[in-house]
DSSP file (Angstrom, degrees, kcal/mol; ACC not computed):
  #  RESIDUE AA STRUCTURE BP1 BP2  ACC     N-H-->O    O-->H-N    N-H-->O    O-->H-N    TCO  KAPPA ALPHA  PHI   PSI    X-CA   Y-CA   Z-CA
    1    1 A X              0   0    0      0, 0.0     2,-0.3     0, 0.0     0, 0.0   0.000 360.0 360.0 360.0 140.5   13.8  -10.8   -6.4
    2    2 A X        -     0   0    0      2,-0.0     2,-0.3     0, 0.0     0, 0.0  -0.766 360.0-152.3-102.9 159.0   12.2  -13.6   -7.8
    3    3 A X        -     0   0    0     -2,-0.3     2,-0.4     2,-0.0     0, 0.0  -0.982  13.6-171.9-136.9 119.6   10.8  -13.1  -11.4
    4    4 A X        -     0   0    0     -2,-0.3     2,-0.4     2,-0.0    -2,-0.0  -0.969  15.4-143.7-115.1 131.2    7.8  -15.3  -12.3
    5    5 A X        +     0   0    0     -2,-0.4     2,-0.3     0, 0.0    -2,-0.0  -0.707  28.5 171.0 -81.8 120.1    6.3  -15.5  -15.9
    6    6 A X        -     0   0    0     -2,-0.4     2,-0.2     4,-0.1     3,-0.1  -0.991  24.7-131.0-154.0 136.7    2.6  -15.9  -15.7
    7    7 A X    >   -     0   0    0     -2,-0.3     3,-2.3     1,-0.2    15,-0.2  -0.259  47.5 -86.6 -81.5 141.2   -0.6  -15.8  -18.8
    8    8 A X  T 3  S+     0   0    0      1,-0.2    15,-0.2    -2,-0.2    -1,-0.2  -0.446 124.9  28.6 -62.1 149.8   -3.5  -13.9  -18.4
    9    9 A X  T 3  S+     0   0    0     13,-3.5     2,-0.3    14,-0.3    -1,-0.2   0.373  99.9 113.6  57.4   4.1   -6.1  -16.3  -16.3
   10   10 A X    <   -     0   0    0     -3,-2.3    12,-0.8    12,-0.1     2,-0.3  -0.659  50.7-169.4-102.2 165.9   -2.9  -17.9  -14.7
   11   11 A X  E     -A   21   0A   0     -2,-0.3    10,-0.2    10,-0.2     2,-0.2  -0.817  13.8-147.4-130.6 176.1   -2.3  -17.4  -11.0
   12   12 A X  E     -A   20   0A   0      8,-0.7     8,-3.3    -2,-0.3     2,-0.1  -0.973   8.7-124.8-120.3 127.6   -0.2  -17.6   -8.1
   13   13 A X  E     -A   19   0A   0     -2,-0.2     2,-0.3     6,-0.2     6,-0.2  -0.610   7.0-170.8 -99.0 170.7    0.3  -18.2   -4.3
   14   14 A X  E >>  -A   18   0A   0      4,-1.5     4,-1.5     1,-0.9     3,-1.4  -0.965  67.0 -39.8-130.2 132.0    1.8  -16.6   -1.6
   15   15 A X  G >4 S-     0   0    0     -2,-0.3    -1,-0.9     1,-0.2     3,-0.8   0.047 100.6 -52.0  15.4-175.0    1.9  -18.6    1.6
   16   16 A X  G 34 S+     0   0    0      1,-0.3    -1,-0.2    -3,-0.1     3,-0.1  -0.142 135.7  28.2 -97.7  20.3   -0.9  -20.5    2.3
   17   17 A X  G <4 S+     0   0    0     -3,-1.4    20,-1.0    -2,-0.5     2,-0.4   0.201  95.1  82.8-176.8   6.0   -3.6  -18.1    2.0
   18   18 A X  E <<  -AB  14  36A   0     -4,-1.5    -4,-1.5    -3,-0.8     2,-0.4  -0.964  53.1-177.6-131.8 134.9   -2.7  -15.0   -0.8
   19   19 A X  E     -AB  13  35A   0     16,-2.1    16,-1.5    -2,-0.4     2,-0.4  -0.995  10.2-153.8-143.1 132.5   -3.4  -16.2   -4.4
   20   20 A X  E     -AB  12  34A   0     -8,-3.3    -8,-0.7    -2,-0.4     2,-0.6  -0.913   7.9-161.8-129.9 127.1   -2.7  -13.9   -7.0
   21   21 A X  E     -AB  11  33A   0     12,-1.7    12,-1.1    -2,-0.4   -10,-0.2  -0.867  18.2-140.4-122.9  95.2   -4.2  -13.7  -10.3
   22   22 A X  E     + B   0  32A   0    -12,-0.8   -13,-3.5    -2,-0.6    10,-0.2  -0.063  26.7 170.0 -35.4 101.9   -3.5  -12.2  -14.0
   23   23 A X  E     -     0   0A   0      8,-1.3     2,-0.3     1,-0.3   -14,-0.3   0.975  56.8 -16.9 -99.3 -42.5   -6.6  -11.0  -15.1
   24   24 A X  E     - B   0  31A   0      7,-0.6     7,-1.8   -16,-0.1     2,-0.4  -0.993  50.2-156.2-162.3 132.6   -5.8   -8.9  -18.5
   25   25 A X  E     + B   0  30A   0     -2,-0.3     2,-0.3     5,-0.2     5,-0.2  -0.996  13.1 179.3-133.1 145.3   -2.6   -7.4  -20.0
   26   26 A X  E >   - B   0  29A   0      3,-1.3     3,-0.8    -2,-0.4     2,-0.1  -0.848  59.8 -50.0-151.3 107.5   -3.0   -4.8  -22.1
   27   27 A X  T 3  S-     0   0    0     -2,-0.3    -1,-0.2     1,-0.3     0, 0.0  -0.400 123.4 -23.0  70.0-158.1    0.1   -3.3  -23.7
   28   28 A X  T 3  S+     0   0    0     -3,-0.1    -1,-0.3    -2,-0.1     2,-0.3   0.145 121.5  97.1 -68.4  16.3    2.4   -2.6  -20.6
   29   29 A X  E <   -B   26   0A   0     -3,-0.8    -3,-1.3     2,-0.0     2,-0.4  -0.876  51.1-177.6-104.3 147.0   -0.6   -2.6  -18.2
   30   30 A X  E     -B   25   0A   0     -2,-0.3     2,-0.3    -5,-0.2    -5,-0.2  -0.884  13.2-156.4-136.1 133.8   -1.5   -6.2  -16.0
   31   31 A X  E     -B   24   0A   0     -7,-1.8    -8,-1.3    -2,-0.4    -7,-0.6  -0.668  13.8-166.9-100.5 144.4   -4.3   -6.0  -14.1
   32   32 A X  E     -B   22   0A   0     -2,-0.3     2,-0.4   -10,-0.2   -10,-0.2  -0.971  16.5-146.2-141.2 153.0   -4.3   -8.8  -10.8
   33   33 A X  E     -B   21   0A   0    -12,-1.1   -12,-1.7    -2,-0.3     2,-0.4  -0.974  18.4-151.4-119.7 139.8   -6.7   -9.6   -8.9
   34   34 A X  E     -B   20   0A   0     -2,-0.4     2,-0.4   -14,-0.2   -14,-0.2  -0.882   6.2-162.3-124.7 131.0   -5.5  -10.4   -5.2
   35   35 A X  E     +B   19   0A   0    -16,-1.5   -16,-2.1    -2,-0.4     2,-0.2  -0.997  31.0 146.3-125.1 137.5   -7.2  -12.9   -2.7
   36   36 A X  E     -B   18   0A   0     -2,-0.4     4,-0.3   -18,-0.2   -18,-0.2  -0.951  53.9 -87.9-161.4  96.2   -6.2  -12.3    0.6
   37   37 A X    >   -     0   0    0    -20,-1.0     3,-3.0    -2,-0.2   -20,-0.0   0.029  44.9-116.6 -31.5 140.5   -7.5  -12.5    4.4
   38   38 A X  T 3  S+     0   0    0      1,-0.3    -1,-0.2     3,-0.1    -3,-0.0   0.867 114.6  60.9 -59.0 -27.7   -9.1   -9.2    5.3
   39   39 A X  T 3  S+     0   0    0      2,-0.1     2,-0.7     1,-0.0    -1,-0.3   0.457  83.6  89.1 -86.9  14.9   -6.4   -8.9    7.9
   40   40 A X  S <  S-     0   0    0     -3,-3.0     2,-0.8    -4,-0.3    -4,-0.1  -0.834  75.3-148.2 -91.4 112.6   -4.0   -9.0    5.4
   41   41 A X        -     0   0    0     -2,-0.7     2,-0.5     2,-0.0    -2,-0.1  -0.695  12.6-172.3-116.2 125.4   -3.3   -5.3    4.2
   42   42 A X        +     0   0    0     -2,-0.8     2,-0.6    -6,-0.1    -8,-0.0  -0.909  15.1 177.7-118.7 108.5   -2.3   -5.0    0.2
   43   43 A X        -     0   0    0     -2,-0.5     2,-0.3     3,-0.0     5,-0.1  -0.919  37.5-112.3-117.7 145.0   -1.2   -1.5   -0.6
   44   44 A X     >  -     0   0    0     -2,-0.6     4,-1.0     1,-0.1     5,-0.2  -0.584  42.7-113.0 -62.7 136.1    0.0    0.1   -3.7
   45   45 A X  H >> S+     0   0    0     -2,-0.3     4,-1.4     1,-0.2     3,-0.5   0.742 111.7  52.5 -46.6 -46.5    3.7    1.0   -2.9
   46   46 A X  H >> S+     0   0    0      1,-0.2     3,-1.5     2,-0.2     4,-1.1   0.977 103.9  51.4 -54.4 -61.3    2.9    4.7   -3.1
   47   47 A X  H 3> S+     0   0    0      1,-0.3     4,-2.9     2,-0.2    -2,-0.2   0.684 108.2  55.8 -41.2 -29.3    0.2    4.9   -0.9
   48   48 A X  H << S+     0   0    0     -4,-1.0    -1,-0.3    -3,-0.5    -2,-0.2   0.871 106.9  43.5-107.1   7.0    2.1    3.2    1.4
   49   49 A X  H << S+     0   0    0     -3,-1.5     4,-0.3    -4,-1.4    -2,-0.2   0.741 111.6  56.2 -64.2 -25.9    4.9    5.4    1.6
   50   50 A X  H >X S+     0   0    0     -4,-1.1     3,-5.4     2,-0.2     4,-1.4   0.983 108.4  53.0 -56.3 -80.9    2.2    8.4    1.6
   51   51 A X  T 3< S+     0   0    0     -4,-2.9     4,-0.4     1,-0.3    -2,-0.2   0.405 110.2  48.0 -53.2  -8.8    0.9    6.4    4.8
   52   52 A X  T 3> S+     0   0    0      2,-0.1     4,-0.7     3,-0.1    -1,-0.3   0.302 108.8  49.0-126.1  21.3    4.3    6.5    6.3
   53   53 A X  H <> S+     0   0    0     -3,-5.4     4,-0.7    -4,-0.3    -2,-0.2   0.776 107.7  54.9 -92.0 -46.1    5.1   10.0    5.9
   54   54 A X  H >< S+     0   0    0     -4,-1.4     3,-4.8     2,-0.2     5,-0.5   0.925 109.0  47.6 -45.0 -80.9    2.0   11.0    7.2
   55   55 A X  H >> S+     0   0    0     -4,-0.4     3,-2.0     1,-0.4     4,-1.8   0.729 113.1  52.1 -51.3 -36.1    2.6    9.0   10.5
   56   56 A X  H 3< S+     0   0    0     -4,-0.7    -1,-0.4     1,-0.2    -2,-0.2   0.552 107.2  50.6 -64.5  12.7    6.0   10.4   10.7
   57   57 A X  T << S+     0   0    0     -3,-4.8    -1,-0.2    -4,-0.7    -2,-0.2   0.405 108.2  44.2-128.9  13.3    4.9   13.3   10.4
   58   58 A X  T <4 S+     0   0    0     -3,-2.0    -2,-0.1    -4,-0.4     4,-0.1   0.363 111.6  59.1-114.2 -25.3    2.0   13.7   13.3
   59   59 A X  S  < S+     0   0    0     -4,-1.8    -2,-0.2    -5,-0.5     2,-0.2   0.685  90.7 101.1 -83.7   9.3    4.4   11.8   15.6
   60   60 A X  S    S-     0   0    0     -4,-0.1     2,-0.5     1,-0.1    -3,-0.1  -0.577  90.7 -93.3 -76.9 148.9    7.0   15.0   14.9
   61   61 A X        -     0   0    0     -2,-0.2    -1,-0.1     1,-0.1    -2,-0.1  -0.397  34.5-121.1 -62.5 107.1    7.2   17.5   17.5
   62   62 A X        -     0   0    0     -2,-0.5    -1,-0.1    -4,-0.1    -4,-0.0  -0.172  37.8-109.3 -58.5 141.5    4.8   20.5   16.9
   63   63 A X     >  -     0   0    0      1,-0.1     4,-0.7     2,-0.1     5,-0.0  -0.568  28.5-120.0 -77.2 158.2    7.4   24.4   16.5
   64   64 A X  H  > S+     0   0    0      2,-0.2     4,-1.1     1,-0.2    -1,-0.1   0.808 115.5  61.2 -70.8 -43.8    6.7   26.2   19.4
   65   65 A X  H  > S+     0   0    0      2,-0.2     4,-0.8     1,-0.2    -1,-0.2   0.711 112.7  48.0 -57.5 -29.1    5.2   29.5   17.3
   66   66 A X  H  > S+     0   0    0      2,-0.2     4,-1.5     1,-0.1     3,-0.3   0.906 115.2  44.1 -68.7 -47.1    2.5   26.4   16.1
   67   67 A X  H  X S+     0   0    0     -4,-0.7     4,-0.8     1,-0.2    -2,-0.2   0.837 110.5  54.1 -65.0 -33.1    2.0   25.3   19.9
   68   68 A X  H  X S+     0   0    0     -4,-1.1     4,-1.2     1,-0.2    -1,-0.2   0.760 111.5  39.4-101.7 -26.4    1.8   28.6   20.9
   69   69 A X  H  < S+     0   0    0     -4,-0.8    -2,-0.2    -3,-0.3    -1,-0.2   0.533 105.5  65.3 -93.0  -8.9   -1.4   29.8   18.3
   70   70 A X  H >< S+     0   0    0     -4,-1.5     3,-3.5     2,-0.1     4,-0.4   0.745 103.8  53.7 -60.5 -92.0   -3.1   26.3   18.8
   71   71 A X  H >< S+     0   0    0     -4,-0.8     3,-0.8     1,-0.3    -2,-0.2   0.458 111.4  43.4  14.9 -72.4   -3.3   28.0   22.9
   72   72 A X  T 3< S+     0   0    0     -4,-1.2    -1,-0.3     1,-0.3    -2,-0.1   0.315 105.1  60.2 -92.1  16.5   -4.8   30.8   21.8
   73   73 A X  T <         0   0    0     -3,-3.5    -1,-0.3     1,-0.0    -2,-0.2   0.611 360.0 360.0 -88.9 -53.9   -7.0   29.1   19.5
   74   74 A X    <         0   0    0     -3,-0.8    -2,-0.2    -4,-0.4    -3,-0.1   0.402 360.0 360.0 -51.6 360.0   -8.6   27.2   22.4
């Protein structure tokens, strides 16, 4: 892990095209402000564990007793 030390108003890149920027610390809190190509997808680290349980968890194999009251649901 790299650890960089960085001032409120100071910034950073990331490859040629992510700039990241210390906008306020306040207490233990730092707010950044992130510029980024839109195709570039910036999640908070929960969300994207959230976003990869859910997909495992539509690609899992529906129980049969589930399967079997969708049916009769139709």
């Amino acid at each position: 892990m790299l650890v960089i030390r960085r001032r409120a108003g100071e910034c950073l890149t990331i490859g040629d095209d992510v700039e990241v920027e210390v906008l306020d610390i306040e207490g233990s809190q730092v707010k950044l402000g992130l510029r980024a190509p839109r195709e570039v997808h910036i999640l908070r680290k929960e969300v994207a564990r959230i976003r990869s349980a859910n997909r495992t968890a539509a690609r899992s194999e529906v129980p049969a007793s589930l399967a079997g009251l969708v049916e009769r649901l139709r």
